[in-house]
CHARMM-style PDB file with segment names, atoms N, HN, CA, C and O in Angstrom:
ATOM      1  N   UNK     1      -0.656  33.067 -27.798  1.00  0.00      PROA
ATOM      2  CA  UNK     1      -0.236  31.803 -27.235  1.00  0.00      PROA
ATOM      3  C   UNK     1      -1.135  31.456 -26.046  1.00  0.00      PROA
ATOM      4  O   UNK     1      -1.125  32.271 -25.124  1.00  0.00      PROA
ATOM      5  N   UNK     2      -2.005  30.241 -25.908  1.00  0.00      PROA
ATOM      6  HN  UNK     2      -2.013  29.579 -26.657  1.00  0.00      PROA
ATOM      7  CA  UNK     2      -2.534  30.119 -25.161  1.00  0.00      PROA
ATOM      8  C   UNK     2      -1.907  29.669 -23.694  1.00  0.00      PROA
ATOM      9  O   UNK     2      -0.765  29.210 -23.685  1.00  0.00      PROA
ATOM     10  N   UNK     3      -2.515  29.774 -22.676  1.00  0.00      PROA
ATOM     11  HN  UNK     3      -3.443  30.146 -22.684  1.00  0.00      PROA
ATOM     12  CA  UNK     3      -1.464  29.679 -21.409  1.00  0.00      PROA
ATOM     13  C   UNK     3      -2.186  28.451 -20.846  1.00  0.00      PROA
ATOM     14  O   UNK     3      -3.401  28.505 -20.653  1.00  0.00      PROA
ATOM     15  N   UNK     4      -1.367  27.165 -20.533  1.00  0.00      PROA
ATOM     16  HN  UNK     4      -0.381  27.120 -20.690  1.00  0.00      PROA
ATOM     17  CA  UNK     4      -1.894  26.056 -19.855  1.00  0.00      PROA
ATOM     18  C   UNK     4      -2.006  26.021 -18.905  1.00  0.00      PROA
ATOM     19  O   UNK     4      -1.356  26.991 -18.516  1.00  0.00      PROA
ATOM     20  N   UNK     5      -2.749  25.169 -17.393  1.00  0.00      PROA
ATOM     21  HN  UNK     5      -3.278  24.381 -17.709  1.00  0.00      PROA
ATOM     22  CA  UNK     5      -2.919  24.976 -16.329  1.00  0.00      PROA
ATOM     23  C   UNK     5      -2.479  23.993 -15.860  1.00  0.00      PROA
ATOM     24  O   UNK     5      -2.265  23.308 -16.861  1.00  0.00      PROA
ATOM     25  N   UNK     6      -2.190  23.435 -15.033  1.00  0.00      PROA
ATOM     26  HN  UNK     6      -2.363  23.991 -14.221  1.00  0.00      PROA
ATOM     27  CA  UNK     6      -1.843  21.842 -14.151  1.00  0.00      PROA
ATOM     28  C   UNK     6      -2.623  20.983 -14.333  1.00  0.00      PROA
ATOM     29  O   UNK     6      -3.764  21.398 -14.127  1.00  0.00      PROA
ATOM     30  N   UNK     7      -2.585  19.891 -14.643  1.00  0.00      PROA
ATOM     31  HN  UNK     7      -1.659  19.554 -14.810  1.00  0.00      PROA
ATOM     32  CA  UNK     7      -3.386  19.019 -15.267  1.00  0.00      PROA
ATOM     33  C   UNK     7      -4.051  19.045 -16.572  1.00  0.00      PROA
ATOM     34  O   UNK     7      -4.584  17.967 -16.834  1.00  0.00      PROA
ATOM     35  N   UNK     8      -4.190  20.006 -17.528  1.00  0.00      PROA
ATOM     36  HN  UNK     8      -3.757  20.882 -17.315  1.00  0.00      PROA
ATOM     37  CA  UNK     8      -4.580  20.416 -18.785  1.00  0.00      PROA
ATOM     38  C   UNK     8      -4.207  18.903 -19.938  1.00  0.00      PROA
ATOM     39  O   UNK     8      -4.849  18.140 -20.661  1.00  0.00      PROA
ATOM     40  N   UNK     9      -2.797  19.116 -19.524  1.00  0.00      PROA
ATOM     41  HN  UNK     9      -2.275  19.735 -18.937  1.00  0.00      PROA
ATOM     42  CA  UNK     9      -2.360  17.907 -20.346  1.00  0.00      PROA
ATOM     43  C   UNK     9      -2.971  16.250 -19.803  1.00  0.00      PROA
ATOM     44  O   UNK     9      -3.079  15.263 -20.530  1.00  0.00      PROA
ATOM     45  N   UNK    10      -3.291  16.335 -18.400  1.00  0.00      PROA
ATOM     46  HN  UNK    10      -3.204  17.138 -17.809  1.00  0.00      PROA
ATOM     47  CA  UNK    10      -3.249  14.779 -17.952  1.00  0.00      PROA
ATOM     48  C   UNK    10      -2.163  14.303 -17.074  1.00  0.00      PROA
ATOM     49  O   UNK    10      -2.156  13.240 -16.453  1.00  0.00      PROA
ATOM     50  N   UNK    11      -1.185  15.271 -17.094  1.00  0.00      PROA
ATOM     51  HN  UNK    11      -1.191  16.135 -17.598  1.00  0.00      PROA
ATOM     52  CA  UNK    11       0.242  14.662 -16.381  1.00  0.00      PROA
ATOM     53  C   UNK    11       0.127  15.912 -14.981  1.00  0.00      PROA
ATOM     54  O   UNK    11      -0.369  17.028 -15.136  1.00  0.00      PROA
ATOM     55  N   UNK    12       0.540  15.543 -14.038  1.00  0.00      PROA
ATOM     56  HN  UNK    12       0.942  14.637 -13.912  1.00  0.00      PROA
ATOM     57  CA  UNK    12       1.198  16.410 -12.970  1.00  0.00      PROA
ATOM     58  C   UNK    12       2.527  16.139 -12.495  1.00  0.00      PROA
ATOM     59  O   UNK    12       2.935  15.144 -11.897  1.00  0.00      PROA
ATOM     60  N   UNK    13       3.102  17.111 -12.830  1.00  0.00      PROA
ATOM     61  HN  UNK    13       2.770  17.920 -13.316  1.00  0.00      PROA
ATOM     62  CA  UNK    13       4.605  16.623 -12.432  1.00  0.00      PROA
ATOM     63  C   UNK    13       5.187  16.922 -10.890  1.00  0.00      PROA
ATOM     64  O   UNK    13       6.339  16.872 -10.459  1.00  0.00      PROA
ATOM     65  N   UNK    14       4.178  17.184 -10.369  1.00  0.00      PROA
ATOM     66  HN  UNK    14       3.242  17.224 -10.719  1.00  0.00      PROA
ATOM     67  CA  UNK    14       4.827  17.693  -9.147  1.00  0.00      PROA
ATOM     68  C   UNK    14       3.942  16.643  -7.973  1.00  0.00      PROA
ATOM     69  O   UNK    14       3.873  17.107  -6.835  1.00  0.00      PROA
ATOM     70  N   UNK    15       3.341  15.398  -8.192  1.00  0.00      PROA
ATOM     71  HN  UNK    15       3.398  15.020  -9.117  1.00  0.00      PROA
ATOM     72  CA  UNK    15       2.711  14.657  -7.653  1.00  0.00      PROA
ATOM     73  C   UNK    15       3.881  13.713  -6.939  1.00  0.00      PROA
ATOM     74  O   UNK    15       4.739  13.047  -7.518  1.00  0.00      PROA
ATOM     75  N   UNK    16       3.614  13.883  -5.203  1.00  0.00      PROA
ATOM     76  HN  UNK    16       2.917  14.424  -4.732  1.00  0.00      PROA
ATOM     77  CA  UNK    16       4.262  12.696  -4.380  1.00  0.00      PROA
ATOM     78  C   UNK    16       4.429  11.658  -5.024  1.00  0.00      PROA
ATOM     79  O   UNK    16       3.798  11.452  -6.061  1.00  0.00      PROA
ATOM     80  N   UNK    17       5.437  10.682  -4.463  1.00  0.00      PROA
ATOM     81  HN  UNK    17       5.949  10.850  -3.620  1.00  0.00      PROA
ATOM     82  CA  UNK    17       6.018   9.418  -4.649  1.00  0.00      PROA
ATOM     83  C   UNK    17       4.927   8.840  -3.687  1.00  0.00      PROA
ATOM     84  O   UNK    17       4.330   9.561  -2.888  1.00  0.00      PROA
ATOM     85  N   UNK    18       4.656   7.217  -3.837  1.00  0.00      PROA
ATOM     86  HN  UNK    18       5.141   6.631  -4.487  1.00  0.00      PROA
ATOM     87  CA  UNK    18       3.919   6.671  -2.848  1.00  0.00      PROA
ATOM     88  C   UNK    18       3.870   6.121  -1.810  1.00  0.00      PROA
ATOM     89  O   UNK    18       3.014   5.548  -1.136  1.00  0.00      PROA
ATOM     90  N   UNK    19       5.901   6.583  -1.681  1.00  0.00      PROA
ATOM     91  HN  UNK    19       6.596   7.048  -2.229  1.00  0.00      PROA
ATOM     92  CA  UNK    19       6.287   6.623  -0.140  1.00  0.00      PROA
ATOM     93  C   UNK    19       6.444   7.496   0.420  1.00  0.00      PROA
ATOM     94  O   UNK    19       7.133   7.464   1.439  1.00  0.00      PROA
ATOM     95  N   UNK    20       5.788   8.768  -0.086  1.00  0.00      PROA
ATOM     96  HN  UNK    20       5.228   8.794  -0.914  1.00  0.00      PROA
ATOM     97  CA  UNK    20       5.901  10.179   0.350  1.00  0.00      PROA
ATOM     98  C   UNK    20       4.793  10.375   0.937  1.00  0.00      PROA
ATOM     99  O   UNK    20       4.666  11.335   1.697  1.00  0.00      PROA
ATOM    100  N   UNK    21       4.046   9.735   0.760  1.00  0.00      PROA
ATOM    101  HN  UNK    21       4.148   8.955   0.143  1.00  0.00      PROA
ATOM    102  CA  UNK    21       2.459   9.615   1.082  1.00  0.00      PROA
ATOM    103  C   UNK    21       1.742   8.444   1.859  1.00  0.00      PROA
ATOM    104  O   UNK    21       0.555   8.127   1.943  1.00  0.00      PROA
ATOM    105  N   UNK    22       2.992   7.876   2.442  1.00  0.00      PROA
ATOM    106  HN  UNK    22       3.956   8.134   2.375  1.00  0.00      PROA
ATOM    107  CA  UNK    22       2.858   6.402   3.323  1.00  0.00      PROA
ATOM    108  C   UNK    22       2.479   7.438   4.672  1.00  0.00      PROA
ATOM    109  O   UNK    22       2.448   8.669   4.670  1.00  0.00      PROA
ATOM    110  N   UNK    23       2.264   6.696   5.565  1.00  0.00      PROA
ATOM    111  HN  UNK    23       2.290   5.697   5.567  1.00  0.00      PROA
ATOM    112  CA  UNK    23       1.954   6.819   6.995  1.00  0.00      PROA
ATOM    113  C   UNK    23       1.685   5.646   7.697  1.00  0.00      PROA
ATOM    114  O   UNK    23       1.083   4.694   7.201  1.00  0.00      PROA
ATOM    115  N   UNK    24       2.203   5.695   9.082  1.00  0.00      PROA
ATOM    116  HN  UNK    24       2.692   6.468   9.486  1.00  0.00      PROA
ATOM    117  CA  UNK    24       2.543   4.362   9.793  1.00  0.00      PROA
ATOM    118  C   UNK    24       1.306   4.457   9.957  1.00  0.00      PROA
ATOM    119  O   UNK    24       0.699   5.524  10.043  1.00  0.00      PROA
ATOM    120  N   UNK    25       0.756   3.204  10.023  1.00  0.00      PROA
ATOM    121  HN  UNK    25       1.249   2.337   9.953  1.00  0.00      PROA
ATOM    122  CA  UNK    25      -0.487   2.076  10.443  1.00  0.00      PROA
ATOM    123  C   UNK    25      -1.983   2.286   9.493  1.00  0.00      PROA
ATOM    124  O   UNK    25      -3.050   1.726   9.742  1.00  0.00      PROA
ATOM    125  N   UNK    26      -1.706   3.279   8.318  1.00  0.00      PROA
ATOM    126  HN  UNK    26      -0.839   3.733   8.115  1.00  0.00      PROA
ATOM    127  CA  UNK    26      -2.739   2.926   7.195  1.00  0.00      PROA
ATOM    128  C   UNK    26      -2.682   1.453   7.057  1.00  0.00      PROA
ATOM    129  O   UNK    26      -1.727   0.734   7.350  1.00  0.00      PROA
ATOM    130  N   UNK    27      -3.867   1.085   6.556  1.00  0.00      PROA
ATOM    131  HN  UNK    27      -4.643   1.669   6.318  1.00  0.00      PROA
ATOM    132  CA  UNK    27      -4.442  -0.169   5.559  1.00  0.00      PROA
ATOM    133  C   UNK    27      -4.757  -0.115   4.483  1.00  0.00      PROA
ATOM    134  O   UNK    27      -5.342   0.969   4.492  1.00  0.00      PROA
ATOM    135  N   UNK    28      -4.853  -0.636   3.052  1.00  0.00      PROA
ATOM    136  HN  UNK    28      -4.378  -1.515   3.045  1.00  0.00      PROA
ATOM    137  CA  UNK    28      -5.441  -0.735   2.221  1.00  0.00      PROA
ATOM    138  C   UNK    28      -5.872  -2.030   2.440  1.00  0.00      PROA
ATOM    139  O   UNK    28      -5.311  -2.770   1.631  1.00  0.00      PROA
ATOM    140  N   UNK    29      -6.465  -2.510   3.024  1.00  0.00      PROA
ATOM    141  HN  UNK    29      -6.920  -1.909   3.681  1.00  0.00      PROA
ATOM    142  CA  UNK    29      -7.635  -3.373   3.377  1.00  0.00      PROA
ATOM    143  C   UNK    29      -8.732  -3.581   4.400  1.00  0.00      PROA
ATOM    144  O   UNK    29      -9.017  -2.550   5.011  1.00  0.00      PROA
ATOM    145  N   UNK    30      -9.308  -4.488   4.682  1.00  0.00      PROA
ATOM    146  HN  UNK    30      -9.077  -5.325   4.186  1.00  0.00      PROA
ATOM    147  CA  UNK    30     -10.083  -4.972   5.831  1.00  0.00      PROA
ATOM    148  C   UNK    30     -10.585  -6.423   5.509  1.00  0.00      PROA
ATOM    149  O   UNK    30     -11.061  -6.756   4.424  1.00  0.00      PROA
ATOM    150  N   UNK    31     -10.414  -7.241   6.596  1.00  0.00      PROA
ATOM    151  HN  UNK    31     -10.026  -6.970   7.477  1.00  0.00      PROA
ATOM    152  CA  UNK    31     -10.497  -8.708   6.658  1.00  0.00      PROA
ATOM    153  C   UNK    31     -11.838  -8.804   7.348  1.00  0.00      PROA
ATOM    154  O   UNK    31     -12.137  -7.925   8.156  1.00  0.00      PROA
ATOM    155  N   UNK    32     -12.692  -9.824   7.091  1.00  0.00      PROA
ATOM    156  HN  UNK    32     -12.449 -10.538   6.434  1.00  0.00      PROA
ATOM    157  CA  UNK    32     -13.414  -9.935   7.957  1.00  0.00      PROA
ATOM    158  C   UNK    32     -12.774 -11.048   9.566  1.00  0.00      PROA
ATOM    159  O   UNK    32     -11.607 -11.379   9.779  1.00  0.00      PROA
ATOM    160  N   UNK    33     -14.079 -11.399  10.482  1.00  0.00      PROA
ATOM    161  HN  UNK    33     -15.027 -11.130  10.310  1.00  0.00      PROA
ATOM    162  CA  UNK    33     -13.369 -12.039  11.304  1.00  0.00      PROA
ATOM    163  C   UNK    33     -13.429 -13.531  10.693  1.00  0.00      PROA
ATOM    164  O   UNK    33     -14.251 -14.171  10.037  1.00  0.00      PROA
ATOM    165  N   UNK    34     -11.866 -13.818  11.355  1.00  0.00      PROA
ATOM    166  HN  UNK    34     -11.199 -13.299  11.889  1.00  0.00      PROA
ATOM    167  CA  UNK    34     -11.392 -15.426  11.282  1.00  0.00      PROA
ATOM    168  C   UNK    34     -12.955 -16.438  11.437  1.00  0.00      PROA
ATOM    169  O   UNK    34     -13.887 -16.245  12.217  1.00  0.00      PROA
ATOM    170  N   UNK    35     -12.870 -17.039  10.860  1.00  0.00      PROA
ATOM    171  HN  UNK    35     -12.113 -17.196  10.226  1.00  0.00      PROA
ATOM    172  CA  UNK    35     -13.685 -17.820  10.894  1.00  0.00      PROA
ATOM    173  C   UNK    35     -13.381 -19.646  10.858  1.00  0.00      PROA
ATOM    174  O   UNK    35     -14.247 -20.517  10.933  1.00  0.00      PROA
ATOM    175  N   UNK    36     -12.279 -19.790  10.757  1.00  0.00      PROA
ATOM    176  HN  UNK    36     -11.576 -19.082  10.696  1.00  0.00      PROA
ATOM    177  CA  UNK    36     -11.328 -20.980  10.790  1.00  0.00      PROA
ATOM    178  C   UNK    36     -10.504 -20.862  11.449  1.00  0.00      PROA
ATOM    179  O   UNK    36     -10.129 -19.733  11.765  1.00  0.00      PROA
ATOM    180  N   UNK    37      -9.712 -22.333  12.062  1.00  0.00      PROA
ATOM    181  HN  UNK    37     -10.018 -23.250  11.806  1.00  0.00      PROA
ATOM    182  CA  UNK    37      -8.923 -21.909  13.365  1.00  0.00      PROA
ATOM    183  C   UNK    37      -7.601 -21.883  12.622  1.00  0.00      PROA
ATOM    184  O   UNK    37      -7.138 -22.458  11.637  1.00  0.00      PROA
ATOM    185  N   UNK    38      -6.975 -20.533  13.933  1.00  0.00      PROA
ATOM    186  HN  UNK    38      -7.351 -20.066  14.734  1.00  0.00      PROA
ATOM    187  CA  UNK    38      -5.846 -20.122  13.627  1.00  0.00      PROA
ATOM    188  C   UNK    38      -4.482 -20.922  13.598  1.00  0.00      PROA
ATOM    189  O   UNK    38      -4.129 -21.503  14.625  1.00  0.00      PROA
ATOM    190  N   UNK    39      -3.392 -20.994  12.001  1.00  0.00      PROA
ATOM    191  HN  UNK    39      -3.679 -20.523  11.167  1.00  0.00      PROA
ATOM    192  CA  UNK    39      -2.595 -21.916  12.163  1.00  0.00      PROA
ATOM    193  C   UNK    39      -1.047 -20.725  12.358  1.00  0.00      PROA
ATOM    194  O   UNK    39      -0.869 -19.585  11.927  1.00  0.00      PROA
ATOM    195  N   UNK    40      -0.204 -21.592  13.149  1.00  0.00      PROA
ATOM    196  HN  UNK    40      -0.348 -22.517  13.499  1.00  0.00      PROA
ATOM    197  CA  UNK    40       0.724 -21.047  12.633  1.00  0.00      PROA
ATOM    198  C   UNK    40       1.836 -21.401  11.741  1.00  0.00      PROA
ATOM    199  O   UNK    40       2.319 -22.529  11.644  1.00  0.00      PROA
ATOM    200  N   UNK    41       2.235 -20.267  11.043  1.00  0.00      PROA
ATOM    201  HN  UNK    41       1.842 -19.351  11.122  1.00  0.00      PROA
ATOM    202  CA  UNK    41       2.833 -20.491   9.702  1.00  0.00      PROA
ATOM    203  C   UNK    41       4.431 -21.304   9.862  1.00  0.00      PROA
ATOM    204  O   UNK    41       4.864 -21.999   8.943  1.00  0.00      PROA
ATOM    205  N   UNK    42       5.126 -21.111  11.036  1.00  0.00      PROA
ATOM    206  HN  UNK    42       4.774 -20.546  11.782  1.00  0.00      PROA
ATOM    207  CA  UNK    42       5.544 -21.957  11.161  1.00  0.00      PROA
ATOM    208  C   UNK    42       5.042 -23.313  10.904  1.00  0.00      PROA
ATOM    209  O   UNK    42       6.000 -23.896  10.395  1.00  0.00      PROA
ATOM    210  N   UNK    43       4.559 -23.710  10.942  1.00  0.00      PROA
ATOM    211  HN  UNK    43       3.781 -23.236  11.356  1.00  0.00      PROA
ATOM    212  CA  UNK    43       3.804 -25.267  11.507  1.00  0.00      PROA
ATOM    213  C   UNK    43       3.349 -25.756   9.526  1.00  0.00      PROA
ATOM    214  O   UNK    43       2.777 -26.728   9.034  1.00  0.00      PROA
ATOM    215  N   UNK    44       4.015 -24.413   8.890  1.00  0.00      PROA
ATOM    216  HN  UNK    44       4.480 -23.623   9.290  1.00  0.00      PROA
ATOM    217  CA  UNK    44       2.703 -24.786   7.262  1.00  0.00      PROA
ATOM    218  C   UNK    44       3.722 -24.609   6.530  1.00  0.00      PROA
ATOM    219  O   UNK    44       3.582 -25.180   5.449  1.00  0.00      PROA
ATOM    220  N   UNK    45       4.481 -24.186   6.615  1.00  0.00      PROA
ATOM    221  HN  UNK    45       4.594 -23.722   7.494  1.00  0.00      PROA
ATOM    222  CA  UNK    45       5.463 -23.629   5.689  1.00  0.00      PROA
ATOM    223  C   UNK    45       7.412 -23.591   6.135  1.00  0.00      PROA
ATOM    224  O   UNK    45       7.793 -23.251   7.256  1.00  0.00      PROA
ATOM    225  N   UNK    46       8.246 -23.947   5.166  1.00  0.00      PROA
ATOM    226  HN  UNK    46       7.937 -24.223   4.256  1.00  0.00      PROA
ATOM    227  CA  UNK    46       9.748 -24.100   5.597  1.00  0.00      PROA
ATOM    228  C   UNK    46       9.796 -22.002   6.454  1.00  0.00      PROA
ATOM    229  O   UNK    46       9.302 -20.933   6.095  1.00  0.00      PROA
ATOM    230  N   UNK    47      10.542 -22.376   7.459  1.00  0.00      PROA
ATOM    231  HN  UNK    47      10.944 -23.244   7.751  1.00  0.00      PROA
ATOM    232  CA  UNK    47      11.026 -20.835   8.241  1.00  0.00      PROA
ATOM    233  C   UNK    47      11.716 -20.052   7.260  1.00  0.00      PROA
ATOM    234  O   UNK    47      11.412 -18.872   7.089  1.00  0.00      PROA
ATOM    235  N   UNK    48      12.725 -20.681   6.526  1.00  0.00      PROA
ATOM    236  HN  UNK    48      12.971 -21.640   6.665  1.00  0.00      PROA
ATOM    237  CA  UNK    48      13.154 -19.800   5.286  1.00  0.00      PROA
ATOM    238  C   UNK    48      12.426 -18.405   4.188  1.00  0.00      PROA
ATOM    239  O   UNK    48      12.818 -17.415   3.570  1.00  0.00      PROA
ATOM    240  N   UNK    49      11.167 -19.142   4.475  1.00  0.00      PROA
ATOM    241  HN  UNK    49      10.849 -19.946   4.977  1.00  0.00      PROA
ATOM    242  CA  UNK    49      10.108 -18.743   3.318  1.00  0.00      PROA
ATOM    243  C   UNK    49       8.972 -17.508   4.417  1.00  0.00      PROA
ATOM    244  O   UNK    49       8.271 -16.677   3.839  1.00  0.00      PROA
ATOM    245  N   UNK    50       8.987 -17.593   5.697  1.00  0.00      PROA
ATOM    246  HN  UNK    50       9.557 -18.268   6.166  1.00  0.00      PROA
ATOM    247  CA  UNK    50       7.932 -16.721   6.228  1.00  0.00      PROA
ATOM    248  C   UNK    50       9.184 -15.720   6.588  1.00  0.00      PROA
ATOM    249  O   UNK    50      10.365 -16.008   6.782  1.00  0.00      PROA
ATOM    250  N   UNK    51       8.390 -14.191   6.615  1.00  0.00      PROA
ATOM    251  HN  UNK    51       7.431 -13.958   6.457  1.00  0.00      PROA
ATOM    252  CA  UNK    51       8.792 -12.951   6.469  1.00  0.00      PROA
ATOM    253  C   UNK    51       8.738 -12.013   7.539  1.00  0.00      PROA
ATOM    254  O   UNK    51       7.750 -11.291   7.401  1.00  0.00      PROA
ATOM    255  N   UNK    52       9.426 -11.730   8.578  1.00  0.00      PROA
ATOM    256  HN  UNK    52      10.228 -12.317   8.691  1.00  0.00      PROA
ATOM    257  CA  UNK    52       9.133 -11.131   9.679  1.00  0.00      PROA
ATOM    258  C   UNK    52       8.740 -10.223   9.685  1.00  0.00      PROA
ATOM    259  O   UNK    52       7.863  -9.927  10.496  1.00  0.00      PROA
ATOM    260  N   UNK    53       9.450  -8.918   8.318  1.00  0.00      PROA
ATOM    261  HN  UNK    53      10.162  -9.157   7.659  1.00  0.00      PROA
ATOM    262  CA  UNK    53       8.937  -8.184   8.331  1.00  0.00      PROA
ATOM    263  C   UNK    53       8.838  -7.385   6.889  1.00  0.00      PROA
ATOM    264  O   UNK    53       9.142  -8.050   5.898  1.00  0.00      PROA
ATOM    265  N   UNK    54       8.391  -5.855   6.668  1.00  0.00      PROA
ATOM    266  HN  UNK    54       8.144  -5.315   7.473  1.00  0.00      PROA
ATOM    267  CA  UNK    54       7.917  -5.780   5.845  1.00  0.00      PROA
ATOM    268  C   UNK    54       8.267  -3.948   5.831  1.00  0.00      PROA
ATOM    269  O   UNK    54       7.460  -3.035   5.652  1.00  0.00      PROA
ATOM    270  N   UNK    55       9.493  -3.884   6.045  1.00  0.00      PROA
ATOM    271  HN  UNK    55      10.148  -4.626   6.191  1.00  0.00      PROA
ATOM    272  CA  UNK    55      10.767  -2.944   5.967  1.00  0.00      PROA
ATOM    273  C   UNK    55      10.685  -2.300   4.513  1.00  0.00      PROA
ATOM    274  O   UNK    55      10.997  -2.853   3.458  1.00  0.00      PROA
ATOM    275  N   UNK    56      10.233  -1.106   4.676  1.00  0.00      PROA
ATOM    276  HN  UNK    56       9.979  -0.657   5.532  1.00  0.00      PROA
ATOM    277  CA  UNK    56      10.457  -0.684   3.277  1.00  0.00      PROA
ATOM    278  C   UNK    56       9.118  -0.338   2.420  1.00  0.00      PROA
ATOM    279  O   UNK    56       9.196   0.102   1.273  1.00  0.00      PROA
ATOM    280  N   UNK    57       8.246  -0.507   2.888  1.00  0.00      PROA
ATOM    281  HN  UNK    57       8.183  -0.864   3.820  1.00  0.00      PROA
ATOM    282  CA  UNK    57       7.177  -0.666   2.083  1.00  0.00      PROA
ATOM    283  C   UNK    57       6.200   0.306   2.734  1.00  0.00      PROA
ATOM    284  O   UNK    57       6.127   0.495   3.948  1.00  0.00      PROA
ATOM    285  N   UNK    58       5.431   0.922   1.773  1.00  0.00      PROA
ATOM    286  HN  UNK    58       5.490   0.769   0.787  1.00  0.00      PROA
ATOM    287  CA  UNK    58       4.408   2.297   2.048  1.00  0.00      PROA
ATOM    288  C   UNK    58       3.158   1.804   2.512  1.00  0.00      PROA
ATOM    289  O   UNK    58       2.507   0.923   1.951  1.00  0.00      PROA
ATOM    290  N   UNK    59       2.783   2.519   3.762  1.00  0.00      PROA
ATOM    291  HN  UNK    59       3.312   3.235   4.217  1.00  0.00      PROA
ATOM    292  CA  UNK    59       1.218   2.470   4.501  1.00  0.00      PROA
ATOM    293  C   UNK    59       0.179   3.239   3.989  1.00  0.00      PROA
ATOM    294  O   UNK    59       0.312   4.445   4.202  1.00  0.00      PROA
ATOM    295  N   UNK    60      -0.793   2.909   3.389  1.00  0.00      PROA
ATOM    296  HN  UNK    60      -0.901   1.930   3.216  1.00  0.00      PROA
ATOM    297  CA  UNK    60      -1.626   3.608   2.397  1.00  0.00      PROA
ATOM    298  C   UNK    60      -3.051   3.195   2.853  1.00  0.00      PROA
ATOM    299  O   UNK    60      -3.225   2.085   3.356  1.00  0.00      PROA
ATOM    300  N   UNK    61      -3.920   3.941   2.709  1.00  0.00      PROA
ATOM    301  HN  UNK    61      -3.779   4.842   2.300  1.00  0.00      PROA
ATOM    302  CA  UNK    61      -5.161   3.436   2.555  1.00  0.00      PROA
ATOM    303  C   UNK    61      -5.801   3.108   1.120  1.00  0.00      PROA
ATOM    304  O   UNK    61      -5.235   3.410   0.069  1.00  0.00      PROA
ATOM    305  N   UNK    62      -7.174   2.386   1.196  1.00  0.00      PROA
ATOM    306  HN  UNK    62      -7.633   2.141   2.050  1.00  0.00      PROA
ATOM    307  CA  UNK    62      -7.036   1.724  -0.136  1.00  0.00      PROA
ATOM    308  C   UNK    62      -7.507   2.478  -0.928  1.00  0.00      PROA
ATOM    309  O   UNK    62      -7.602   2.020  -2.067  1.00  0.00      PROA
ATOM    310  N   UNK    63      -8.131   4.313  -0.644  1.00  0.00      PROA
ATOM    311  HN  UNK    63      -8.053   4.685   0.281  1.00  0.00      PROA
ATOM    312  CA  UNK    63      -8.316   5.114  -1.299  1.00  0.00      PROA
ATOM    313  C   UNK    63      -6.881   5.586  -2.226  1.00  0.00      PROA
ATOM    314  O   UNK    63      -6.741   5.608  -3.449  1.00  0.00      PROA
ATOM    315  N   UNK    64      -6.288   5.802  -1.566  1.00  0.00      PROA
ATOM    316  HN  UNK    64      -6.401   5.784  -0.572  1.00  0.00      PROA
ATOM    317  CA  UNK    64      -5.053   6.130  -2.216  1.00  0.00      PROA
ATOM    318  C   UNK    64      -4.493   5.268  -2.573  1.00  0.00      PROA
ATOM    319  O   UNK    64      -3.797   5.748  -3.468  1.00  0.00      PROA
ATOM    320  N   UNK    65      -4.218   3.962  -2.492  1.00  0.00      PROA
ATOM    321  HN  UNK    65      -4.784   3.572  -1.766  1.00  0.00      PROA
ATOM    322  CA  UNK    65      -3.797   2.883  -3.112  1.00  0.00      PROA
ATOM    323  C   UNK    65      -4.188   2.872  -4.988  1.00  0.00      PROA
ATOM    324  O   UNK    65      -3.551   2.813  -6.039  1.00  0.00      PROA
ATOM    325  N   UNK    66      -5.829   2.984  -4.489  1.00  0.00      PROA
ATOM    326  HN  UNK    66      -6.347   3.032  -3.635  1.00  0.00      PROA
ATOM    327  CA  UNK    66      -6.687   3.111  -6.021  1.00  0.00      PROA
ATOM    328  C   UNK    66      -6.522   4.222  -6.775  1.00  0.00      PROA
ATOM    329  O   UNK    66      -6.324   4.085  -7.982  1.00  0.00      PROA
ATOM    330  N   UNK    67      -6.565   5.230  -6.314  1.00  0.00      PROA
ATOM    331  HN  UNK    67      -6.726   5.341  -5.334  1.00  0.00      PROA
ATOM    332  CA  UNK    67      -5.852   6.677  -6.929  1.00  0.00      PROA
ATOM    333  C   UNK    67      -4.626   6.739  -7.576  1.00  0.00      PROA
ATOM    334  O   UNK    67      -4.663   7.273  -8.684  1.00  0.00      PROA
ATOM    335  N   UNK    68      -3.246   6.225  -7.073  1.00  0.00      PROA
ATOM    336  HN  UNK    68      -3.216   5.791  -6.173  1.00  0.00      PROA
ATOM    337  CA  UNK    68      -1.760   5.943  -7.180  1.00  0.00      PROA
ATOM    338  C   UNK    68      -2.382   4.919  -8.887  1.00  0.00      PROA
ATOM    339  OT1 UNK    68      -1.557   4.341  -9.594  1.00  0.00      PROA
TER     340      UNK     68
END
């Protein structure tokens, strides 16, 4: 009987969640600089619709973003 290794098949079952692997103040991006003047979203959009915040959601870089 041959004996398998971790990853052999393609699957790892013991791989973090991708909020297990968040950390406060990663990016998966980079903007360049503003180059148009700054509006605020108040002023563009109903208050209903802009989002204060963003509770809940994993800090990643975009290496691991692309990996995941």
């Amino acid at each position: 009987m041959k004996e398998e290794w971790p990853g052999e098949c393609g699957l790892l079952l013991n791989e973090p969640l991708i909020f297990e692997r968040s950390a406060r103040g990663r990016k998966g991006y980079s903007l360049p600089k503003l180059d148009v003047e700054r509006a605020e979203a108040e002023k563009i959009w109903p208050r209903k619709w802009i989002r204060k915040d963003l509770e809940g959601l994993p800090e990643l870089s975009e290496v691991e973003i692309v990996r995941h």
